[in-house]
Structure formats: C-alpha cells, structure tokens
TIMI-2910 file (N, C-alpha, C, CB; in pm, 1 decimal, decimal comma, always signed):
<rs>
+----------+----------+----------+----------+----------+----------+----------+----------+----------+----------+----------+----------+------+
!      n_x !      n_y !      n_z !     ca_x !     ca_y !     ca_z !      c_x !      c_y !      c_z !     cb_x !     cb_y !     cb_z ! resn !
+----------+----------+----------+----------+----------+----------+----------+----------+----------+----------+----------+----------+------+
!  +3678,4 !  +2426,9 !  -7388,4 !  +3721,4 !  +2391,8 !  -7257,8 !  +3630,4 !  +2450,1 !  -7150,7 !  +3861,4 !  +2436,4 !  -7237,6 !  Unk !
!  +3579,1 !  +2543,1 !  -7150,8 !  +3499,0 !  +2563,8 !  -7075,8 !  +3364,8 !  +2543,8 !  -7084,7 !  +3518,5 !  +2649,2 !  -7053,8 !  Unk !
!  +3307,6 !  +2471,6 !  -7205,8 !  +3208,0 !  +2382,5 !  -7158,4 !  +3252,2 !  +2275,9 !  -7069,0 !  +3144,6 !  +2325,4 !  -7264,5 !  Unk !
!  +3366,5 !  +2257,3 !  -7084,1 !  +3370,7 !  +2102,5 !  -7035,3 !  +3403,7 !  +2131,2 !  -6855,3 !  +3525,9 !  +1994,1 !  -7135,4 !  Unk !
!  +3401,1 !  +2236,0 !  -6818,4 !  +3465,7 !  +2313,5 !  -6661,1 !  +3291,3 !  +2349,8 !  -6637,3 !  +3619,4 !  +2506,7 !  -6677,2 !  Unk !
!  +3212,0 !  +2367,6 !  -6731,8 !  +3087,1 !  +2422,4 !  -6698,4 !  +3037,3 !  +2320,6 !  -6634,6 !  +3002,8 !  +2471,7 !  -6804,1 !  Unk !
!  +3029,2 !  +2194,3 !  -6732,5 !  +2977,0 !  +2059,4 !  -6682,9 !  +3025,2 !  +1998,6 !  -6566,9 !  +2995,0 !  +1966,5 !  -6773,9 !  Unk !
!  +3118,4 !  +2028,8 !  -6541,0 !  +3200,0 !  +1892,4 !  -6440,5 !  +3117,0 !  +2011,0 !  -6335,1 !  +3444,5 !  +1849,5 !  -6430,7 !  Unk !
!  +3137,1 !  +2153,3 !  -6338,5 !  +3045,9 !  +2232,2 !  -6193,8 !  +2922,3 !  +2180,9 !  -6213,3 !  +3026,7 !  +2419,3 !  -6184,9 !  Unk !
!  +2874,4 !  +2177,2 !  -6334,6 !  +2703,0 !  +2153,5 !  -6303,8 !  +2682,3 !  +2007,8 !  -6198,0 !  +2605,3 !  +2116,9 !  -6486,2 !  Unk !
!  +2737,8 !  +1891,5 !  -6304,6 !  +2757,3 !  +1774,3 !  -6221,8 !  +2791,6 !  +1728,3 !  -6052,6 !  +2843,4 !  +1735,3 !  -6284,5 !  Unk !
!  +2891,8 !  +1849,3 !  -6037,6 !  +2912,9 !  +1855,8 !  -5894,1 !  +2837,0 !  +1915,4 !  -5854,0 !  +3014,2 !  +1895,7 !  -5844,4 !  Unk !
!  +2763,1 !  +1975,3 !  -5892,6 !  +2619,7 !  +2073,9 !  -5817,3 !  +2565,7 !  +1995,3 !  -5786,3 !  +2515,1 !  +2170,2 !  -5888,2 !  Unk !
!  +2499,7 !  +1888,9 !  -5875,3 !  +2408,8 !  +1820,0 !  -5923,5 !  +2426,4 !  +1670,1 !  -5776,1 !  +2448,8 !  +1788,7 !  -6117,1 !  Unk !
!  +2557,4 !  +1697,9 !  -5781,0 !  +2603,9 !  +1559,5 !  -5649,1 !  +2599,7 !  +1608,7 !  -5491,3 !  +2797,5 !  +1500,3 !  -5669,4 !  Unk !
!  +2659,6 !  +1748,5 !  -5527,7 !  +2626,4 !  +1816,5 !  -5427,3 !  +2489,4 !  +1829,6 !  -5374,1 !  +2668,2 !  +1918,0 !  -5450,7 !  Unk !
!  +2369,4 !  +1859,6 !  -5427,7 !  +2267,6 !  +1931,9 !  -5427,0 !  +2183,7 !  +1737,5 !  -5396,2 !  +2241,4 !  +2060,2 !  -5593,8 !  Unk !
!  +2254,6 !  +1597,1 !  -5438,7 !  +2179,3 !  +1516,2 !  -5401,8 !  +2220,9 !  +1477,7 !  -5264,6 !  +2170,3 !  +1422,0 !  -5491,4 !  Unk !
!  +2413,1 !  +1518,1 !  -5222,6 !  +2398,9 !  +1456,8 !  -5119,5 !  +2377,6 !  +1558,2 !  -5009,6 !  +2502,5 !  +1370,8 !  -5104,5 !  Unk !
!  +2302,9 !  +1658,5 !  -5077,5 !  +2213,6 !  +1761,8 !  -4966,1 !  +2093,7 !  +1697,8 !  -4917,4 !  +2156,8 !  +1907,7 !  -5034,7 !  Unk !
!  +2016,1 !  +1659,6 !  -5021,1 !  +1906,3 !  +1559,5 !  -5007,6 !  +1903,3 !  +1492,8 !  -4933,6 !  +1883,4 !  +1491,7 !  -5080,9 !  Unk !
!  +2009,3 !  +1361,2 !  -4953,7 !  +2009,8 !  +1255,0 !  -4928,9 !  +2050,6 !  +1277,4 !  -4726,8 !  +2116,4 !  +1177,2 !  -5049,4 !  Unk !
!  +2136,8 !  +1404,2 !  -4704,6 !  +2189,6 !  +1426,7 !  -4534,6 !  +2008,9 !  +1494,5 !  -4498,6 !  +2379,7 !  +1593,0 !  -4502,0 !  Unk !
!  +1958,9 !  +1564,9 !  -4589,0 !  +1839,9 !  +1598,0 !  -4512,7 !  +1779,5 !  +1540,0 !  -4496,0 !  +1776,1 !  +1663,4 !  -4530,1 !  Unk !
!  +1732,0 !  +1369,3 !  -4594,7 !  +1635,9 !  +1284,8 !  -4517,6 !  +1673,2 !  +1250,1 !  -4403,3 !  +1601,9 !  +1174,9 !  -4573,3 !  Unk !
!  +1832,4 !  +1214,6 !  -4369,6 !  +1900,8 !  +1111,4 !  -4264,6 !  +1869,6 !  +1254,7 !  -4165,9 !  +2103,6 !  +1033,8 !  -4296,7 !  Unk !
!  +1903,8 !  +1334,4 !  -4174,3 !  +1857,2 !  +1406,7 !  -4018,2 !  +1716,7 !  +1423,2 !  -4034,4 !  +1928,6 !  +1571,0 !  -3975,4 !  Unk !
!  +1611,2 !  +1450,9 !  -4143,2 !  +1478,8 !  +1409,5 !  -4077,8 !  +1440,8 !  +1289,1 !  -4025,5 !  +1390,9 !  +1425,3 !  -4152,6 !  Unk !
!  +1529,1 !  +1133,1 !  -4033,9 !  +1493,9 !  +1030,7 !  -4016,8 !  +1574,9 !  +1029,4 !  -3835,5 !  +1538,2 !   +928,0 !  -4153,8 !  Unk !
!  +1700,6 !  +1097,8 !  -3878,4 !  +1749,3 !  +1066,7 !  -3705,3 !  +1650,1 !  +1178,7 !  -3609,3 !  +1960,9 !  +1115,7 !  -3672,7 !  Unk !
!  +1550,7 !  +1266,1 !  -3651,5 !  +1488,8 !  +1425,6 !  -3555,6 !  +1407,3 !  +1284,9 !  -3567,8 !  +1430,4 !  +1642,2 !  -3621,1 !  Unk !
!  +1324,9 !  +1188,4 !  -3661,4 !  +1208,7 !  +1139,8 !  -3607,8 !  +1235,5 !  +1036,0 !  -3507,8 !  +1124,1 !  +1092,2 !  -3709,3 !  Unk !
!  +1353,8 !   +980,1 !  -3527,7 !  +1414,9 !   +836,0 !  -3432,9 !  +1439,1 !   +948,6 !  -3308,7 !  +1603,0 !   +724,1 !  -3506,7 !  Unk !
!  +1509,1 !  +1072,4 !  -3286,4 !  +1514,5 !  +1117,7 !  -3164,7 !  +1367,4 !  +1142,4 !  -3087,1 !  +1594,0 !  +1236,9 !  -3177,2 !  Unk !
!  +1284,8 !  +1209,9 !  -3163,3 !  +1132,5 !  +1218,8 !  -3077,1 !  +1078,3 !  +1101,8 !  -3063,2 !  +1015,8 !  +1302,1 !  -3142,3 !  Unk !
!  +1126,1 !   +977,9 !  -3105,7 !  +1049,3 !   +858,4 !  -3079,3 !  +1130,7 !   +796,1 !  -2911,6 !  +1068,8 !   +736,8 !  -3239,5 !  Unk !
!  +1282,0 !   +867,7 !  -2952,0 !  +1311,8 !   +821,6 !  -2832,7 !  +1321,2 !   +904,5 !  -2724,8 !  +1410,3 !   +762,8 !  -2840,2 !  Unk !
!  +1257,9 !  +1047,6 !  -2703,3 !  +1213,5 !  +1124,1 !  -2641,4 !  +1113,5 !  +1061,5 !  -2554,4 !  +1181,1 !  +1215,1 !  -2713,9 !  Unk !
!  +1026,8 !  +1046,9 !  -2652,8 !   +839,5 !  +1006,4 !  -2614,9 !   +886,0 !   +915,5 !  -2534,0 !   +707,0 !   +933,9 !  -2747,3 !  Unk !
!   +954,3 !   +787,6 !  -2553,7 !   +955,9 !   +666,6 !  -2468,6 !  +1033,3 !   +679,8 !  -2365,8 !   +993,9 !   +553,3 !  -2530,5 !  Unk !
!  +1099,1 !   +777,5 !  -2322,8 !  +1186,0 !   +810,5 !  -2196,1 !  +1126,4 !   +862,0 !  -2106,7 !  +1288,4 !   +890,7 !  -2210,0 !  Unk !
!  +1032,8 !   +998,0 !  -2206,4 !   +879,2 !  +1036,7 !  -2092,6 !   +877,9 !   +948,9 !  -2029,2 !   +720,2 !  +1050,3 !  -2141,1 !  Unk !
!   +771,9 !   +863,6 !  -2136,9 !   +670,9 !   +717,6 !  -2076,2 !   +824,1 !   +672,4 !  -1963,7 !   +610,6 !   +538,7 !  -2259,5 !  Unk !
!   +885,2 !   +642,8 !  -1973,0 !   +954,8 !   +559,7 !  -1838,5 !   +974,1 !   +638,7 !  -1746,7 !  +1090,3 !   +491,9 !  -1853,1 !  Unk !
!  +1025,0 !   +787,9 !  -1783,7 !   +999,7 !   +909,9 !  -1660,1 !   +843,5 !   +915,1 !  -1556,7 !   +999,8 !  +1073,7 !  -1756,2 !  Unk !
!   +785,1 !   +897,9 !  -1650,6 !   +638,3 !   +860,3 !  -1562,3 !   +613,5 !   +731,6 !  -1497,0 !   +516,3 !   +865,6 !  -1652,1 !  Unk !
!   +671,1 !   +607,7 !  -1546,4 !   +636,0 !   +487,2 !  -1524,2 !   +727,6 !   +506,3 !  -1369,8 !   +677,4 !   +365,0 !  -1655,5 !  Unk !
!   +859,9 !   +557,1 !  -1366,2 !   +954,0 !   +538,6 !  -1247,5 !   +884,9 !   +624,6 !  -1185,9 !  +1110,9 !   +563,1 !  -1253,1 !  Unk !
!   +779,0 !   +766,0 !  -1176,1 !   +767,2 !   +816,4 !  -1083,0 !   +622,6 !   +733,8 !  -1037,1 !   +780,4 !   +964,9 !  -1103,1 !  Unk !
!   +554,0 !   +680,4 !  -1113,7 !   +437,2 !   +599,1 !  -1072,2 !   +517,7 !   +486,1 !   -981,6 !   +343,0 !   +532,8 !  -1212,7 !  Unk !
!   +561,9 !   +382,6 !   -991,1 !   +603,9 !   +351,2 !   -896,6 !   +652,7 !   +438,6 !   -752,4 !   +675,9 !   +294,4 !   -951,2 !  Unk !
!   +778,9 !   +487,3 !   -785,0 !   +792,4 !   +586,9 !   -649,6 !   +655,9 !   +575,7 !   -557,2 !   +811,3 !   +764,3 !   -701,0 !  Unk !
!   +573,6 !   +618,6 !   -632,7 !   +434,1 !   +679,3 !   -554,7 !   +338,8 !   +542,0 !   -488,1 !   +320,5 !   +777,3 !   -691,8 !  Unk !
!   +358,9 !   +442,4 !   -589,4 !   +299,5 !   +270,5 !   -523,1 !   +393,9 !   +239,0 !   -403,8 !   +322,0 !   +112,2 !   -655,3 !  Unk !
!   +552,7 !   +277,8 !   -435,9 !   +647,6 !   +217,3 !   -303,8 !   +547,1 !   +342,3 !   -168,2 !   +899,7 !   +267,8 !   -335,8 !  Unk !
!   +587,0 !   +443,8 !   -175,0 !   +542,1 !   +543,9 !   -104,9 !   +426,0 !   +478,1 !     -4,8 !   +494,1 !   +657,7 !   -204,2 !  Unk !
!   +315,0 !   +431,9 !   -156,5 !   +197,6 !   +432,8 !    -33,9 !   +231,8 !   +283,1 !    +33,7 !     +5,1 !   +443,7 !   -103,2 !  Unk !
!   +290,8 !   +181,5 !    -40,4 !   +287,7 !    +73,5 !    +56,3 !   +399,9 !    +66,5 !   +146,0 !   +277,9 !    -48,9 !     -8,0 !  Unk !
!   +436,3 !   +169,3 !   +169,2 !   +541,3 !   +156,9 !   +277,1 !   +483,0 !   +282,7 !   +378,1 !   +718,8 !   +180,4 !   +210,9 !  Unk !
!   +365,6 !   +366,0 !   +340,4 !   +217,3 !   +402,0 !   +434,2 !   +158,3 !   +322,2 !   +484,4 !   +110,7 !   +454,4 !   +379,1 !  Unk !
!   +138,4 !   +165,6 !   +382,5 !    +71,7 !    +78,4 !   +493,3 !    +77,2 !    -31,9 !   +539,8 !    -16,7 !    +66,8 !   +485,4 !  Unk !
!   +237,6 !    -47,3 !   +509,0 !   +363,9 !   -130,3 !   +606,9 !   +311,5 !    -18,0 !   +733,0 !   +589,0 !   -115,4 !   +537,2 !  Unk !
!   +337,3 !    +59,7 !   +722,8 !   +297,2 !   +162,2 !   +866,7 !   +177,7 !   +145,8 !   +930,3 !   +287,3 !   +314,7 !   +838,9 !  Unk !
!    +76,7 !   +171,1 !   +881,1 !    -34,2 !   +134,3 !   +943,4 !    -93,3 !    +17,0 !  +1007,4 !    -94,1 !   +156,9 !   +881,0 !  Unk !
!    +14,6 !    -62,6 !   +909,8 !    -50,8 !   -226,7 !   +947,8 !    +52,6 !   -223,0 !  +1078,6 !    -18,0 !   -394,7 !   +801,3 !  Unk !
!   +159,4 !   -209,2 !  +1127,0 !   +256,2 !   -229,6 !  +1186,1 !   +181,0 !   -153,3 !  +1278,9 !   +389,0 !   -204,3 !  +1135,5 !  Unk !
!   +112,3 !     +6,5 !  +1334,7 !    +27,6 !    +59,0 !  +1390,9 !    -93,6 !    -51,3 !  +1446,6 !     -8,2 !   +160,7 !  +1301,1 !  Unk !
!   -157,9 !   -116,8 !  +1355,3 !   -294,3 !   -193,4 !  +1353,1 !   -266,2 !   -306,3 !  +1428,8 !   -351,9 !   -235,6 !  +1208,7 !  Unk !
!   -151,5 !   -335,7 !  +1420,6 !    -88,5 !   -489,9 !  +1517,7 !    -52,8 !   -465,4 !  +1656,3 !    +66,5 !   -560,1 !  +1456,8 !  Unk !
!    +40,7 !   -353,6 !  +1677,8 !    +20,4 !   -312,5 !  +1821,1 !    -86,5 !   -262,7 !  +1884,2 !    +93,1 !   -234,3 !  +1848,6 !  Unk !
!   -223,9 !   -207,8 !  +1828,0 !   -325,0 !   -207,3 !  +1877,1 !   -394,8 !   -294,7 !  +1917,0 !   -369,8 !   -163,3 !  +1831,7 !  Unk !
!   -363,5 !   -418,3 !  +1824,1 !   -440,8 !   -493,1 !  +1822,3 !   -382,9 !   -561,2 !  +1980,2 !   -446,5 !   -569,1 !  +1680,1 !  Unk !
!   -238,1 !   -584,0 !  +2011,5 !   -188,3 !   -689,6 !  +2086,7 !   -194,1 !   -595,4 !  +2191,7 !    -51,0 !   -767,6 !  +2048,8 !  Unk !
!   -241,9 !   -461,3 !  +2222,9 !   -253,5 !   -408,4 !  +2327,0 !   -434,9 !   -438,9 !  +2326,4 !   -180,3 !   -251,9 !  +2328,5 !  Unk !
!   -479,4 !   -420,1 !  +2297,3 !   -622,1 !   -477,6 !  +2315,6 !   -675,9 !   -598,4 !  +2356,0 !   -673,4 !   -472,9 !  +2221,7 !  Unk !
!   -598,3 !   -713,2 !  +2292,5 !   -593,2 !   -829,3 !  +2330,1 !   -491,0 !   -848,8 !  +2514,2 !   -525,2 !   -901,5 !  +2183,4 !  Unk !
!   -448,7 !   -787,2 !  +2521,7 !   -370,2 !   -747,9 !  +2641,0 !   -452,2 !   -731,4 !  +2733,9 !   -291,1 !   -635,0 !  +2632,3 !  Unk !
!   -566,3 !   -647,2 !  +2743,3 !   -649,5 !   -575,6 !  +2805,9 !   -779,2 !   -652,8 !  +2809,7 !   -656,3 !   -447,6 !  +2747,9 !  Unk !
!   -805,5 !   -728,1 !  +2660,8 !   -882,5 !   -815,7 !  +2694,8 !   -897,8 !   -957,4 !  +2788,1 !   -898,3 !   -827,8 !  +2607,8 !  Unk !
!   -749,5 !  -1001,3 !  +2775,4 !   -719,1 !  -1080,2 !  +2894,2 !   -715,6 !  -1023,8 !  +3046,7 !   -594,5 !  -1130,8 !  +2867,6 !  Unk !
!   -712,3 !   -949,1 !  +3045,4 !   -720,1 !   -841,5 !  +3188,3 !   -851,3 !   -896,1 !  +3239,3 !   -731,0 !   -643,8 !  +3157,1 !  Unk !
!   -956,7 !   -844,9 !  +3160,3 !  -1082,1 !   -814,7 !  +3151,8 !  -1159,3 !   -984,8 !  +3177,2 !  -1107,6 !   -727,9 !  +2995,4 !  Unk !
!  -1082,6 !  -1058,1 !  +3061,6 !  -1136,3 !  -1237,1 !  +3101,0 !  -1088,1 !  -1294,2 !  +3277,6 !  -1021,8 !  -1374,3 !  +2959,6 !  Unk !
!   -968,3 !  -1240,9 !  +3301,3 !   -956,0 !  -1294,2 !  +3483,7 !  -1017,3 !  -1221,2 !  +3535,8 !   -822,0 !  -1295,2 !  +3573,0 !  Unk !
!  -1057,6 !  -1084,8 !  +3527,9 !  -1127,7 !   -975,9 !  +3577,5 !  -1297,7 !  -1096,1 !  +3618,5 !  -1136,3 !   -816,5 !  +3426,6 !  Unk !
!  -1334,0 !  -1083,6 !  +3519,5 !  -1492,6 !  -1184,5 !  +3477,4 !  -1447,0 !  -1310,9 !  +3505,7 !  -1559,6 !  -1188,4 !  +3294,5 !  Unk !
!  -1359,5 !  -1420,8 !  +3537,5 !  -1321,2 !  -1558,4 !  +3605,5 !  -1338,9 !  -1524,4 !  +3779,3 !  -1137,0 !  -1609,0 !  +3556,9 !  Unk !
!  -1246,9 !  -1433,2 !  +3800,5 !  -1281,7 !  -1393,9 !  +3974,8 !  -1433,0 !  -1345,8 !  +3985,2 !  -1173,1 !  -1246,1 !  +4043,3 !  Unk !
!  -1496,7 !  -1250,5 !  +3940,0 !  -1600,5 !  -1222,0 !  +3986,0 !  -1683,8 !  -1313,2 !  +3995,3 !  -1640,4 !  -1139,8 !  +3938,2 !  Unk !
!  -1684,6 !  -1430,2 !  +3860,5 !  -1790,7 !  -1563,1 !  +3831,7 !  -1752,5 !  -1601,9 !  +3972,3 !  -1756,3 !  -1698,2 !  +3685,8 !  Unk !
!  -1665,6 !  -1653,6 !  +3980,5 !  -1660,0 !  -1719,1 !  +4137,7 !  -1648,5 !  -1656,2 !  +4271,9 !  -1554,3 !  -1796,4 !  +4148,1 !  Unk !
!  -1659,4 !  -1509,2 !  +4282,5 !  -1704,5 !  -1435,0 !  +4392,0 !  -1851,1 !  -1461,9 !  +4366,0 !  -1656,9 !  -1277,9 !  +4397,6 !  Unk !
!  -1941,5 !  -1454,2 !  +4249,3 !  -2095,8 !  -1435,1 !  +4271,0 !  -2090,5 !  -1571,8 !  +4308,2 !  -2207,8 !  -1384,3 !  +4140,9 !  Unk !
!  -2084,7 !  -1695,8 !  +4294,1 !  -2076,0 !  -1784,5 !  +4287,8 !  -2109,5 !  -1834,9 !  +4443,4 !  -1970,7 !  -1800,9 !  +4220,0 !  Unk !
!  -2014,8 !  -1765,7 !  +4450,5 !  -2010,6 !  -1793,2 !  +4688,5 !  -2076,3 !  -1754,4 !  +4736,4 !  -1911,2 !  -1737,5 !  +4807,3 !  Unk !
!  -2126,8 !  -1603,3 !  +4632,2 !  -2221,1 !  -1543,4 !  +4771,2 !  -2329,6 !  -1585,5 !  +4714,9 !  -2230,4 !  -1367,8 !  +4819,7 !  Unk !
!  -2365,8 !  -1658,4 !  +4569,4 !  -2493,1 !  -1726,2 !  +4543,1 !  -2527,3 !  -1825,8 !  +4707,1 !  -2466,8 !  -1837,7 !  +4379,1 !  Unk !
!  -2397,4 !  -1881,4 !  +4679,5 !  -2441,3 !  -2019,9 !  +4774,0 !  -2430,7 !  -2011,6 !  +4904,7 !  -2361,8 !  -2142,4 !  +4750,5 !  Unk !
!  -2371,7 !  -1921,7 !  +4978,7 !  -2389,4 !  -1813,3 !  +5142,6 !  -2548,7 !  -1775,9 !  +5113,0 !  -2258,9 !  -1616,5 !  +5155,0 !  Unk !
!  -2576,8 !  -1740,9 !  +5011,6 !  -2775,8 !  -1669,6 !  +5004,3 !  -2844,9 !  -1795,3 !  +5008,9 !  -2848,0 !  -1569,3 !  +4823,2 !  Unk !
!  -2830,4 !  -1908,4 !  +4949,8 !  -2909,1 !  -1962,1 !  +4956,9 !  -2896,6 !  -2035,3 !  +5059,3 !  -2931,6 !  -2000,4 !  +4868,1 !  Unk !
!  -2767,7 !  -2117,5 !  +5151,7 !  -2706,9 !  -2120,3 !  +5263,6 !  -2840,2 !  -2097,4 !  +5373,4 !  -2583,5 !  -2008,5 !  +5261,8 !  Unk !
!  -2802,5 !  -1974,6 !  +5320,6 !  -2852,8 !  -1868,3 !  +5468,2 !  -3041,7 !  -1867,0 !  +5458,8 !  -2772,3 !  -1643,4 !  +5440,4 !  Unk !
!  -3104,5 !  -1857,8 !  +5336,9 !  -3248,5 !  -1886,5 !  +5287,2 !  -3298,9 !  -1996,7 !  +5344,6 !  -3261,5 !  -1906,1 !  +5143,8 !  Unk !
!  -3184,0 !  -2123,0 !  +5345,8 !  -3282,4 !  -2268,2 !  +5366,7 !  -3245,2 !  -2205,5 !  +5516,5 !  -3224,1 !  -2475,0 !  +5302,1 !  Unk !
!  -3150,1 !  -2171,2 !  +5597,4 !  -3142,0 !  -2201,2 !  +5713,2 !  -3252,4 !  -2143,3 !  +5784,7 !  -3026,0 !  -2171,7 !  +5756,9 !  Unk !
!  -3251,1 !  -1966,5 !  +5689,0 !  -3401,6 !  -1950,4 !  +5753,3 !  -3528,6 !  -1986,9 !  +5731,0 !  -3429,9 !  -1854,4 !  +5757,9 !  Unk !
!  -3549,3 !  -2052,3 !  +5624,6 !  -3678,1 !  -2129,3 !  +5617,5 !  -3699,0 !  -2219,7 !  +5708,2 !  -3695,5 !  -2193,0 !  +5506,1 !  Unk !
!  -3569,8 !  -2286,5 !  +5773,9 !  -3526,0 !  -2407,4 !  +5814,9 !  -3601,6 !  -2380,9 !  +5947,8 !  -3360,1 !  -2438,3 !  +5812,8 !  Unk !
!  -3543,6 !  -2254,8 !  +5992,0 !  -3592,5 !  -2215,9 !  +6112,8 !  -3707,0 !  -2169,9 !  +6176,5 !  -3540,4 !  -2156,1 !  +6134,2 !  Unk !
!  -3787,7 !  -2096,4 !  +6060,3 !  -3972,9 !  -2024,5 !  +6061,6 !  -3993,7 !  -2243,8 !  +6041,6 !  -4060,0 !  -1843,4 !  +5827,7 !  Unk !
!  -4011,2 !  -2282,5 !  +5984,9 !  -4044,9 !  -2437,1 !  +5996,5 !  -3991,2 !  -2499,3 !  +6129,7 !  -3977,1 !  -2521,2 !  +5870,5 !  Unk !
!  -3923,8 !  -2494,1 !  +6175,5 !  -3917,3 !  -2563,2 !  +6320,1 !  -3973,9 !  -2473,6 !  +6412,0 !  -3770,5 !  -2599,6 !  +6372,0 !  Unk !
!  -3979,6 !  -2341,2 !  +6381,1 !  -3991,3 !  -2243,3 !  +6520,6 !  -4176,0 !  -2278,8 !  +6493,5 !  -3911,4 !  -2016,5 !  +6506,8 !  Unk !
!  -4250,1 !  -2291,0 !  +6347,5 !  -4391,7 !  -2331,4 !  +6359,9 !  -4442,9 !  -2482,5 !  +6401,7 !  -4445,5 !  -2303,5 !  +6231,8 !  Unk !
!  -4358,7 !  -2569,3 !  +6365,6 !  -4397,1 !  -2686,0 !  +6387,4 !  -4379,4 !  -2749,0 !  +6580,2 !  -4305,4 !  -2763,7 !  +6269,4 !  Unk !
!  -4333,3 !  -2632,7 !  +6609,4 !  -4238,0 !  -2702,3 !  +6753,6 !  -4326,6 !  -2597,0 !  +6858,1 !  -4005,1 !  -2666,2 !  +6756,5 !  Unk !
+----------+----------+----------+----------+----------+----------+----------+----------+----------+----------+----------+----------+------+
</rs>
C-alpha cells in the first residue's frame, strides 16, 4: 500500500511540477504580450505629444499670419494715403508746369514785341 500512496504523490508531483511549467510559460508569454504592449503605448505617448507640439506651432502661425494680415492692411492703408498724397501733387506740378510756361511764352512774347516794335 504504500507503494501505491508513493506513486499517486510521485504522479501528482509529476502534474504538479507540469502545471508549474505549463503557468510559467503563460506568464512568460503574458510578461512578453505586456512589454509588447508597453512599447506600443510609449510609441502613442510620443506620437500624442508630437502632435501637441505640430498643434502648438500651427496655432504660432495662425498667430503670425493673423499678425502678417494686419500689417499688411495697415500698410496698404498708408499706401493709399501716399497714392492721393502723389494724385494731388501730380496735379499741383501740373498747374504750376503750365503758369511756367504761361508766364515763359508771355515773356518771350514780350522781349519779341518790345524788339520788333
């Protein structure tokens, strides 16, 4: 009888000792499925802060451009200033072109009659 109590322990050792085995592959297989799903959470931890940093800068140059447009429409502002500014003067030189020359023939007009007469 106590071979037969020896065996049934060995046997249960023997089941024991495989489904030791058999739980240590499954947690080396779930430690490798966890670092696989470690690694790829990184990678998206980085991927979400890389973005962050693309929104960041283009909403730097939503700013700038929004900066670059009111410069621009204040410049253009000033440049119209500047075009009636240069429309009046064209036609101030304009008058006194033609008062000079006006006034040139009249005096030529006049050394010619004051010699001929």
């Amino acid at each position: 009888m106590d071979k037969n109590i020896i065996h049934q322990l060995v046997k249960e050792f023997k089941m024991a000792k495989a489904e030791a085995m058999a739980m240590s592959e499954t947690t080396q297989t779930n430690a490798t499925r966890l670092d696989r799903i470690e690694h790829k959470i990184d990678k998206l931890a980085d991927a979400m802060i890389s973005l962050a940093r693309a929104e960041e800068k283009i909403l730097a140059l939503q700013d700038d451009h929004e900066n670059m447009k009111e410069r621009i429409n204040r410049i253009s502002i000033k440049l119209d200033d500047i075009q009636r500014s240069v429309d009046d003067n064209t036609r101030t030189i304009s008058i006194i072109n033609k008062v000079v020359y006006a006034a040139m023939v009249a005096a030529i007009g006049a050394y010619v009659a004051h010699m001929w007469m």
